[in-house]
C-alpha positions as CSV (number, residue, x, y, z in Angstrom):
1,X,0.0,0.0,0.0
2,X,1.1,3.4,-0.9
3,X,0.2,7.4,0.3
4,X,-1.4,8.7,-2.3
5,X,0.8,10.0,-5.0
6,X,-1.3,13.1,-5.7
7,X,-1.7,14.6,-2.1
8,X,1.9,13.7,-2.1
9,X,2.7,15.8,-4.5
10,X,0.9,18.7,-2.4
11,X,3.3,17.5,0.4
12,X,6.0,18.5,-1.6
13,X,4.1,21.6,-3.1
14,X,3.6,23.1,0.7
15,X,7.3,21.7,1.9
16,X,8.6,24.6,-1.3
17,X,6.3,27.2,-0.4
18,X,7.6,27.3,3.2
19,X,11.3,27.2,2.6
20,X,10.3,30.1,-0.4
21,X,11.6,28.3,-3.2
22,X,10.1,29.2,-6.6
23,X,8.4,25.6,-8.1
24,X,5.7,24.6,-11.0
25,X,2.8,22.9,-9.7
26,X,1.8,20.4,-12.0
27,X,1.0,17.2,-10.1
28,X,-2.3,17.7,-8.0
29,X,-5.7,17.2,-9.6
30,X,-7.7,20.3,-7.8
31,X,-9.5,22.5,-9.4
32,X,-8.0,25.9,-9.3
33,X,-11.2,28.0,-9.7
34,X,-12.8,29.7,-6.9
35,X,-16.3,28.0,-6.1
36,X,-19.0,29.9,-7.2
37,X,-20.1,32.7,-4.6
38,X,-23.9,31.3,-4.7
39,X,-22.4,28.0,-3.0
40,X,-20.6,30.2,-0.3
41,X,-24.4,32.1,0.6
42,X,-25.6,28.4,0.7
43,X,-22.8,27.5,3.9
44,X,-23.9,30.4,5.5
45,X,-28.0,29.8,5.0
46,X,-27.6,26.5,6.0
47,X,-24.5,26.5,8.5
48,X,-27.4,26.0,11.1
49,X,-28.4,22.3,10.6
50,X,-27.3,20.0,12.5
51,X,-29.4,16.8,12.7
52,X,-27.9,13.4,11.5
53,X,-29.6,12.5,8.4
54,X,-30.3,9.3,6.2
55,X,-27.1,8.2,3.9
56,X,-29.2,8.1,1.2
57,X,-29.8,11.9,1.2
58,X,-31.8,14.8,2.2
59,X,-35.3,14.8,0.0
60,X,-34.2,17.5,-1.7
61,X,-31.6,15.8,-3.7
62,X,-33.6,13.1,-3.9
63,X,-35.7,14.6,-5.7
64,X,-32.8,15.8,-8.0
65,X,-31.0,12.4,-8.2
66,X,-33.6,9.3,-7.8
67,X,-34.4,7.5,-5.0
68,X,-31.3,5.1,-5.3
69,X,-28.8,7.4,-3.9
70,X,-26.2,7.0,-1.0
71,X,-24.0,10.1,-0.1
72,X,-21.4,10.4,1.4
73,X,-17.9,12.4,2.5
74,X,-16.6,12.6,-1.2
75,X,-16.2,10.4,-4.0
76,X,-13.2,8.4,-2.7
77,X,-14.7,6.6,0.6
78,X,-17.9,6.0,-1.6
79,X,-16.0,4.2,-4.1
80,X,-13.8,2.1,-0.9
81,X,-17.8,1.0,0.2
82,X,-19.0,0.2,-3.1
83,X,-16.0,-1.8,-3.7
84,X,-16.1,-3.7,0.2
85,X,-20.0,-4.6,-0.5
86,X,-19.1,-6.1,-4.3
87,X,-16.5,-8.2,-2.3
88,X,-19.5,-9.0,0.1
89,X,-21.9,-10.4,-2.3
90,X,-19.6,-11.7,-4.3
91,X,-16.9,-13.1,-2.7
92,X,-15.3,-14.5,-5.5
93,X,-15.7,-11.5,-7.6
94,X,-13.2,-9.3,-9.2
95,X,-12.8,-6.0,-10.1
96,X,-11.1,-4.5,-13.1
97,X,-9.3,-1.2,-13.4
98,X,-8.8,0.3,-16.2
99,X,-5.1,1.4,-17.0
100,X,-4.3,4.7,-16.7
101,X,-6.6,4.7,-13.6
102,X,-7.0,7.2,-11.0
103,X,-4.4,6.3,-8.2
104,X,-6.8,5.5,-5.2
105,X,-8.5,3.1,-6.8
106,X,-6.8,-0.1,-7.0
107,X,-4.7,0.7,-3.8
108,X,-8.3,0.7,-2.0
109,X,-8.8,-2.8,-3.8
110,X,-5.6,-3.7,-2.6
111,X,-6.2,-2.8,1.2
112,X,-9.9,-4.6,0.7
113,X,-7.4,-7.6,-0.6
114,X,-10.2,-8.0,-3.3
115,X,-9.3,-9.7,-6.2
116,X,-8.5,-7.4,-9.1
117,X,-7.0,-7.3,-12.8
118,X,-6.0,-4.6,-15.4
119,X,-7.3,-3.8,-18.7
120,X,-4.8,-2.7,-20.9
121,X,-5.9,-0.5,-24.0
122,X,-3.9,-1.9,-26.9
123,X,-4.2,2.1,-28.3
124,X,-0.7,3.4,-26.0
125,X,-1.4,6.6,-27.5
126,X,-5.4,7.4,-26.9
127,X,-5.2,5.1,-23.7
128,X,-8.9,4.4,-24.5
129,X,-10.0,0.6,-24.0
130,X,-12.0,-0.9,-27.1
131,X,-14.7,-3.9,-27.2
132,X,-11.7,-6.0,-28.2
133,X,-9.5,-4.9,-24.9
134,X,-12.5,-6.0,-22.9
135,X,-13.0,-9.2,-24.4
136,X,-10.0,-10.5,-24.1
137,X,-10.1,-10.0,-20.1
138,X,-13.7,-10.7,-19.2
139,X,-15.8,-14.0,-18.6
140,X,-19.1,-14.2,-18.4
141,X,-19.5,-16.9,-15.9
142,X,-17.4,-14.4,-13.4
143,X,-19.1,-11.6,-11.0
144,X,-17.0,-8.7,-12.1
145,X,-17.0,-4.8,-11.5
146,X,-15.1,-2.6,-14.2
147,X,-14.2,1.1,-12.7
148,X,-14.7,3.3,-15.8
149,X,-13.8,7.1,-15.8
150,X,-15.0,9.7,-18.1
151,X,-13.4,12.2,-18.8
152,X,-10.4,10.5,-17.4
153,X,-8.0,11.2,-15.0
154,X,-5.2,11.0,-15.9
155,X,-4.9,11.1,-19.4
156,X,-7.8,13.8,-20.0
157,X,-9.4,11.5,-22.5
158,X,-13.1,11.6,-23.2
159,X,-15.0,8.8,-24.7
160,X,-17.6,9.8,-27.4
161,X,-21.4,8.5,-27.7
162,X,-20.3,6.0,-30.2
163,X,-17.4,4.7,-28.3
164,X,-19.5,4.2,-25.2
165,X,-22.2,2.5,-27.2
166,X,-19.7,-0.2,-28.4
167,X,-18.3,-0.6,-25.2
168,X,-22.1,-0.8,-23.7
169,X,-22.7,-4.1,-25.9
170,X,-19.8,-6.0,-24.3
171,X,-21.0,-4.9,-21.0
172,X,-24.1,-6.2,-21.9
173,X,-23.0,-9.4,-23.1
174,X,-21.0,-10.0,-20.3
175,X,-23.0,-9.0,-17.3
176,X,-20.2,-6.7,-16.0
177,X,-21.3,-3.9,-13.5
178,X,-20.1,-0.8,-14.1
179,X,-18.9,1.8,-11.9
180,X,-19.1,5.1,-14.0
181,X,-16.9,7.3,-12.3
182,X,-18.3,10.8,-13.6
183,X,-16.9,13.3,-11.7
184,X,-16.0,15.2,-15.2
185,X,-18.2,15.1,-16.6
186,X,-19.2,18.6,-16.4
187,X,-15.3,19.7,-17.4
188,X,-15.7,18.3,-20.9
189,X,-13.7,20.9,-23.1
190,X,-15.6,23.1,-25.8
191,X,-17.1,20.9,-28.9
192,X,-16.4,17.6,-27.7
193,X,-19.0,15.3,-27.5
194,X,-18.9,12.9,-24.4
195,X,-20.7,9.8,-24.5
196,X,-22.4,8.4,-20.8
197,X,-22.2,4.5,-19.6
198,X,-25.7,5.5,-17.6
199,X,-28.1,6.7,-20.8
200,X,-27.2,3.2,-22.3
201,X,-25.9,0.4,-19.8
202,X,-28.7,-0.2,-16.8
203,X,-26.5,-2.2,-14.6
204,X,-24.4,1.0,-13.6
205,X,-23.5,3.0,-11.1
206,X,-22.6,6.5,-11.7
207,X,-20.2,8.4,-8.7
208,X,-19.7,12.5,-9.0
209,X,-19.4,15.0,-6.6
210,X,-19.2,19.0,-5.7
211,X,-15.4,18.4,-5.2
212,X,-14.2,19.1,-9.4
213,X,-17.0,20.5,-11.2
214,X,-17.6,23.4,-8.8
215,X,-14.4,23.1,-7.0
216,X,-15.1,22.4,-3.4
217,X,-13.2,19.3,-3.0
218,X,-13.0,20.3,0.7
219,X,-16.6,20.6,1.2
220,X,-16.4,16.7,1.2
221,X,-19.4,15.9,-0.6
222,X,-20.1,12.9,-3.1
223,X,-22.8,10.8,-4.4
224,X,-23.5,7.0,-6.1
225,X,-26.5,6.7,-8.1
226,X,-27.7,3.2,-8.9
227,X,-29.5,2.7,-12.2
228,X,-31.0,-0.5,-12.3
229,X,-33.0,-2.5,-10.0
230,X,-30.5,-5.5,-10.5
231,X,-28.6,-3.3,-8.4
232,X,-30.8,-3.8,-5.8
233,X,-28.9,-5.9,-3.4
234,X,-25.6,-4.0,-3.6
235,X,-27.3,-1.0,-3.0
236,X,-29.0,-2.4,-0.1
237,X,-25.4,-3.4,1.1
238,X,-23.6,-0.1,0.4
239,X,-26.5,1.4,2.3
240,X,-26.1,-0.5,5.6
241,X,-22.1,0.0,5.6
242,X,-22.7,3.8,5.0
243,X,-25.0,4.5,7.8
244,X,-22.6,1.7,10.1
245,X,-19.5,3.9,8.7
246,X,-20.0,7.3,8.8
247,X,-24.4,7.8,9.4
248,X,-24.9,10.5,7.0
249,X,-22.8,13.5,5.8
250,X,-23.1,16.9,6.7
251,X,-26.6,18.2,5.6
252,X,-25.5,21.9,4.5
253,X,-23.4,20.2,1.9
254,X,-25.9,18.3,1.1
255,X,-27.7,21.8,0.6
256,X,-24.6,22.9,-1.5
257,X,-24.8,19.7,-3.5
258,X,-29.0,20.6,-4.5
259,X,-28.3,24.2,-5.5
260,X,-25.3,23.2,-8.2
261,X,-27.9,20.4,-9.4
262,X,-30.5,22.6,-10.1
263,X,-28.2,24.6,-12.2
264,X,-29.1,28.4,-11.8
265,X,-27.8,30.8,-13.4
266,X,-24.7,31.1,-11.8
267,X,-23.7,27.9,-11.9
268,X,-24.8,27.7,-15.7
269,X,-22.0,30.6,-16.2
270,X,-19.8,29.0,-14.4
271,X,-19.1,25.7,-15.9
272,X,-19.2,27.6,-19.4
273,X,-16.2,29.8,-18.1
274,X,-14.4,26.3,-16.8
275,X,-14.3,24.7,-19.6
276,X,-13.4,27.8,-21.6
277,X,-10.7,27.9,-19.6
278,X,-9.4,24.7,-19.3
279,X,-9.7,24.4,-23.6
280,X,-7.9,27.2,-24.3
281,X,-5.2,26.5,-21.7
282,X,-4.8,22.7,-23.5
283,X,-4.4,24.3,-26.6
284,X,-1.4,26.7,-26.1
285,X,0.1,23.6,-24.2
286,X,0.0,21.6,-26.8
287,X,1.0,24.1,-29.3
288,X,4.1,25.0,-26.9
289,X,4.9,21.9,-26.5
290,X,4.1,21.1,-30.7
291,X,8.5,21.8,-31.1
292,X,9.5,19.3,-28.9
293,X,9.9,15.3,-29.4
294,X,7.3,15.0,-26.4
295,X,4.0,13.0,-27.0
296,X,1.0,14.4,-25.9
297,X,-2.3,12.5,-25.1
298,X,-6.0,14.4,-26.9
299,X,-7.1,16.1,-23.7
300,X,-10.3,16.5,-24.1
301,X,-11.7,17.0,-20.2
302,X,-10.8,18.2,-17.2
303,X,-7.3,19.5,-16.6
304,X,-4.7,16.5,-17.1
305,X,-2.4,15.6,-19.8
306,X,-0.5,12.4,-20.6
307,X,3.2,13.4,-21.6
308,X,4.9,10.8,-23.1
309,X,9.1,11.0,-22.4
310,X,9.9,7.6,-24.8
311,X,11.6,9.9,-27.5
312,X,14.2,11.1,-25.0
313,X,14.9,7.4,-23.7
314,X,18.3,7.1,-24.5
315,X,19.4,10.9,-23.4
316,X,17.4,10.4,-20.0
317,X,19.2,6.9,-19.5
318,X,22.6,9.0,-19.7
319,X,20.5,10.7,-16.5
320,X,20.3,7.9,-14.8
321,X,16.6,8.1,-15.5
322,X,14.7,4.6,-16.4
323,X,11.4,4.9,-15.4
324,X,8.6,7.8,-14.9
325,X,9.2,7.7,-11.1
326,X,12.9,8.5,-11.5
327,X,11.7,11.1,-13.7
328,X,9.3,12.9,-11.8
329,X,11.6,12.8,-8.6
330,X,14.2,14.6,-11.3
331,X,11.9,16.8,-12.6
332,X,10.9,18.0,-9.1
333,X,14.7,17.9,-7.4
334,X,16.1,19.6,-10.4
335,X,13.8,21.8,-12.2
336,X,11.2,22.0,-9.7
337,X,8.5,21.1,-12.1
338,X,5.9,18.6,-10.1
339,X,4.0,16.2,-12.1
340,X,3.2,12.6,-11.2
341,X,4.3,9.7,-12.7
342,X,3.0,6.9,-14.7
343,X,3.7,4.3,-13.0
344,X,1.0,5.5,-9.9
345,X,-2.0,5.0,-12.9
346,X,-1.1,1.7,-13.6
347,X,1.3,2.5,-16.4
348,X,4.5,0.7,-16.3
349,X,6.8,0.2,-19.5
350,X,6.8,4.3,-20.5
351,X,8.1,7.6,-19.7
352,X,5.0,8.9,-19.0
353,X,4.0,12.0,-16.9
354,X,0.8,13.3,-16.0
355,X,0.6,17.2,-16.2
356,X,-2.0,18.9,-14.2
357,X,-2.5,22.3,-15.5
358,X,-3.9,24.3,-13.0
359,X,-1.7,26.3,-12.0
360,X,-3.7,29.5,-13.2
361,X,-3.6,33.2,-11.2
362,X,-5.8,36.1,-10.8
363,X,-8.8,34.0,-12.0
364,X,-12.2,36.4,-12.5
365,X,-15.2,34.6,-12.6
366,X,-17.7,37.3,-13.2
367,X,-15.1,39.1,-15.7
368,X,-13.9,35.8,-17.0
369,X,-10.2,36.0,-17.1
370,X,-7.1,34.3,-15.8
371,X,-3.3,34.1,-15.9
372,X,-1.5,31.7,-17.1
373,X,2.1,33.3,-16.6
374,X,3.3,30.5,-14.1
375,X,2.0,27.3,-16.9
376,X,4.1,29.4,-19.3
377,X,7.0,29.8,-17.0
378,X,6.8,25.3,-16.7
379,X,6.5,25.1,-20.5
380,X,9.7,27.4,-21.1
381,X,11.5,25.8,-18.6
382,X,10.8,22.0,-19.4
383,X,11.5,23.0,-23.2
384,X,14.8,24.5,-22.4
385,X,16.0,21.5,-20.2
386,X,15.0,19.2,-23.1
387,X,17.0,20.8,-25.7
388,X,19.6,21.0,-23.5
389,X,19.4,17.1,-22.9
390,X,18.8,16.6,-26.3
391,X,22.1,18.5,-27.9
């Protein structure tokens, strides 16, 4: 079992600011935009509740989300009880993760000592699974749970409606349950189409919360939504462990969590600004970047960028540099760039970094505006080190 790798990386993002030393922050996945003010009224209006509550969720979102809810402190423990009451019913079940997959993940499958496996896209430069890279992993006579993510973290990938409809048949065919990690899904970049599991698999689960799409990860607020009544005993399961774990979560969140999903105004205008953002920051990356012998994944969502290293293999060898965790610990002792490596999403035989780019400053909501100075800084100064390598 390992610490995170991301929180980690803010370990070592806090440890520079308090010794003053200048540093590029690309290796934590949090959403640098304020939260919307609306949200911040909503704390204060509701700041007075205090009764314990059901872990299925107040009536009001509910009402929003179906009656087949649980909530609870964030995404992440939600995914650690979903995964504990698969094991439950069936014990001789596995999971499948996805590679790249979001760090926490299989190291909460490995402290459940749940049996697991990896799918491996064939497609090294996508990192988007296929019908034919499920197929030759599943079997149909085996309980199995696949943890998909869309928009993925971390390549930034987005699956389109087509894509997800292919993928849908094998699920189908196999009787896999799917665990439809959407906490993106409303940081899909500008004209891109993403495709759901939920609007065409019924044996799915779909997990989001208020932590990226409206950037209160602190708030602590997430929520599974079961789609089919196959799901029924699961649900019943996750259910009973939630209100034995933790009862209920804190009921002005839960307030938080209704007035993003009934998408005022406010929070309409916001997510158009986000994504603005976040697309025309991936483009000048890319474009920056466009000189260089680095490969690039096709972020489409969220903040996160696959950078591929493999073309400078032989010049990093001369480094001492062999794998992306020697890299990143490199990058960060000698350039005092920050990204996380690879290896922590399940990939092992590249050079591959993920890049968080969210490093942004003086962000305007209501004017719409940010700085990019220090992601231009990163760019300049990764570019120069690799031509200097490379001469």
């Amino acid at each position: 079992m390992n610490i995170s790798s991301t929180l980690f990386a803010k370990t070592i993002k806090q440890e520079f600011i308090s010794k003053g030393i200048q540093f590029f922050d690309g290796g934590l996945g949090e959403n640098p935009l304020p939260q919307p003010p609306c949200l911040i009224e909503c704390v204060k209006e509701k700041s007075h509740l205090k009764e314990y509550a059901s872990a299925k969720g107040i009536p009001e979102l509910q009402k929003l989300l179906g009656n087949k809810i649980i909530v609870g402190n964030g995404l992440k423990p939600l995914l650690f009880i979903l995964q504990l009451a698969f094991n439950r019913l069936y014990p001789d079940g596995i999971i499948y993760h996805i590679v790249p997959f979001w760090v926490s993940y299989e190291e909460q499958t490995k402290i459940l000592n749940i049996k697991s496996d990896r799918i491996i896209p064939e497609n090294k430069k996508t990192w988007k699974i296929t019908p034919e890279d499920l197929i030759k992993k599943l079997k149909k006579d085996k309980p199995h749970m696949i943890i998909f993510n869309n928009p993925n973290n971390p390549s930034g990938c987005v699956y389109n409606k087509q894509e997800i409809m292919a993928l849908c048949e094998v699920f189908e065919e196999y009787g896999s349950i799917v665990l439809a990690d959407d906490i993106y899904e409303n940081i899909v970049h500008q004209d891109v189409e993403l495709g759901q599991v939920k609007d065409y698999y019924s044996k799915t689960i779909s997990g989001s919360s208020l932590s990226k799409m409206v950037s209160c990860g602190g708030y602590r607020l997430g929520w599974l939504k079961f789609y089919s009544d196959e799901l029924d005993d699961l649900y019943k399961i996750v259910n009973v462990m939630a209100s034995s774990i933790y009862s209920c979560p804190s009921l002005m969140f839960q307030h938080v969590a209704v007035k993003t999903l009934s998408y005022p105004s406010e929070i309409v205008k916001y997510f158009v600004f986000q994504r603005k953002v976040f697309t025309e920051v991936k483009k000048i990356i890319t474009s920056c970047l466009k000189g260089t012998k680095l490969e690039l994944t096709e972020s489409n969502g969220a903040w996160y960028v696959l950078i591929n290293f493999d073309n400078y293999k032989d010049k990093l060898e001369n480094l001492g540099i062999e794998n992306s965790n020697q890299l990143s610990k490199y990058l960060i002792k000698n350039l005092k760039i920050i990204m996380v490596a690879g290896e922590n999403f399940g990939i092992e035989e590249h050079l591959i970094l993920r890049y968080s780019y969210i490093d942004l400053k003086d962000i305007d909501i209501e004017e719409m505006t940010y700085n990019i100075d220090n992601i231009g800084m990163l760019l300049m100064v990764l570019k120069g080190w690799l031509k200097e390598i490379d001469a």
